[in-house]
C-alpha positions as CSV (number, residue, x, y, z in Angstrom):
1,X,0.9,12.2,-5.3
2,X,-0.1,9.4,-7.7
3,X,3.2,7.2,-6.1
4,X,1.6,8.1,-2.5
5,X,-1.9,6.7,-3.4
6,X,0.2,3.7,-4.9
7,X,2.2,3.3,-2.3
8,X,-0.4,3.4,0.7
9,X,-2.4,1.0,-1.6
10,X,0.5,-1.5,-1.6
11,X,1.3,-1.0,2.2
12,X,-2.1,-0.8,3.8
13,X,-3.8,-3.1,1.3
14,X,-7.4,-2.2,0.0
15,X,-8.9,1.0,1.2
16,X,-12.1,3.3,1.2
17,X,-12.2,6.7,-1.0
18,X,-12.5,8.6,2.5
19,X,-9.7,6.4,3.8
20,X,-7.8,7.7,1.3
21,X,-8.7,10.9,1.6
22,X,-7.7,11.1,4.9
23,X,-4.7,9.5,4.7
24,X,-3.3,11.9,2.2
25,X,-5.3,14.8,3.2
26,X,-6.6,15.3,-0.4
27,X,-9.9,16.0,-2.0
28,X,-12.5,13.7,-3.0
29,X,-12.4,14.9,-6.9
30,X,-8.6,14.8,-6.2
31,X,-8.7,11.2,-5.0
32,X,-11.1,9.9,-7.5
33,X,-8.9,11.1,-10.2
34,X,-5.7,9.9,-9.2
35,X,-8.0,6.6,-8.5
36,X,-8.9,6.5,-12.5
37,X,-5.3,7.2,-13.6
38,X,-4.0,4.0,-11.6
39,X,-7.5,2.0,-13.2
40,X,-6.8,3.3,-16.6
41,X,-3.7,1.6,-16.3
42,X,-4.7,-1.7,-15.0
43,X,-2.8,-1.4,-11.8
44,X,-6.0,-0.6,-9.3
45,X,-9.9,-1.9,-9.4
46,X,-12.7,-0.7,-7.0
47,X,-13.7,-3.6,-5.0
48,X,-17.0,-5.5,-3.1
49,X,-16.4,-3.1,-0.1
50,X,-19.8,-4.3,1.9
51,X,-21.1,-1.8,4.0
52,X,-18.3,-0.1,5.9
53,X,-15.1,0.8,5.7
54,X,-12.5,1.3,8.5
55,X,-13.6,4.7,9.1
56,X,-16.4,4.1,9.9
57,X,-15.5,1.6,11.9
58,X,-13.5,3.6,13.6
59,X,-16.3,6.5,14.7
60,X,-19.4,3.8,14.8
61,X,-22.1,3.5,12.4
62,X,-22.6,6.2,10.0
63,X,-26.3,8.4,10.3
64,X,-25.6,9.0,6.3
65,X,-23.8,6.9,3.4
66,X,-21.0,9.2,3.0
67,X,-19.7,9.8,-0.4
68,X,-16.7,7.4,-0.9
69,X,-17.4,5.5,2.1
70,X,-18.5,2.3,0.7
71,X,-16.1,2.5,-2.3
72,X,-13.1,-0.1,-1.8
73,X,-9.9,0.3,-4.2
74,X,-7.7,-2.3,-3.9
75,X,-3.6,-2.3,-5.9
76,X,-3.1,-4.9,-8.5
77,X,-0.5,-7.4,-8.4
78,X,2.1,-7.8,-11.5
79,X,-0.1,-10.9,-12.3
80,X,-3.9,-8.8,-11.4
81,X,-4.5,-10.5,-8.7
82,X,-6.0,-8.3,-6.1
83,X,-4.0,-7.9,-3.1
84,X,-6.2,-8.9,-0.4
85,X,-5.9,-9.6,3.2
86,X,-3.5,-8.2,5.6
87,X,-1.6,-5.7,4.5
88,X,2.5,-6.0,3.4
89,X,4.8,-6.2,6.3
């Protein structure tokens, strides 16, 4: 599961908690731990995620900050710069 979260990291670029969550069909706790494995070894940071995330900018605006929502964890590059912008072809 950790390779997953790396991989849809590295393919979809940075990504909500809940994005996650949905996109591998996993916990929150289950998330945020894999999350902390990758940030304990340098190779993910949470990000300035503003005030949505594509969730919820998918279903309109939210009627409560979800849990996760506004947290943005982006993959580190060999070098640790942030991959930003559009995701990898």
């Amino acid at each position: 599961m950790l390779l997953e979260l790396r991989d849809r990291l590295r393919h979809y670029g940075p990504q909500s908690v809940a994005d996650l969550q949905a996109g591998l069909g996993l916990s929150e706790p289950v998330v945020r731990d894999m999350l902390q494995r990758w940030i304990a070894k340098g190779r993910v940071a949470r990000l300035d995620g503003g005030t949505t995330c594509t969730r919820c900018a998918r279903q309109g605006p939210c009627s409560e900050a979800a849990s996760g929502c506004f947290e943005i964890y982006g993959w580190l590059d060999e070098d640790q710069t942030t991959r930003l912008g559009a995701p990898a072809s």
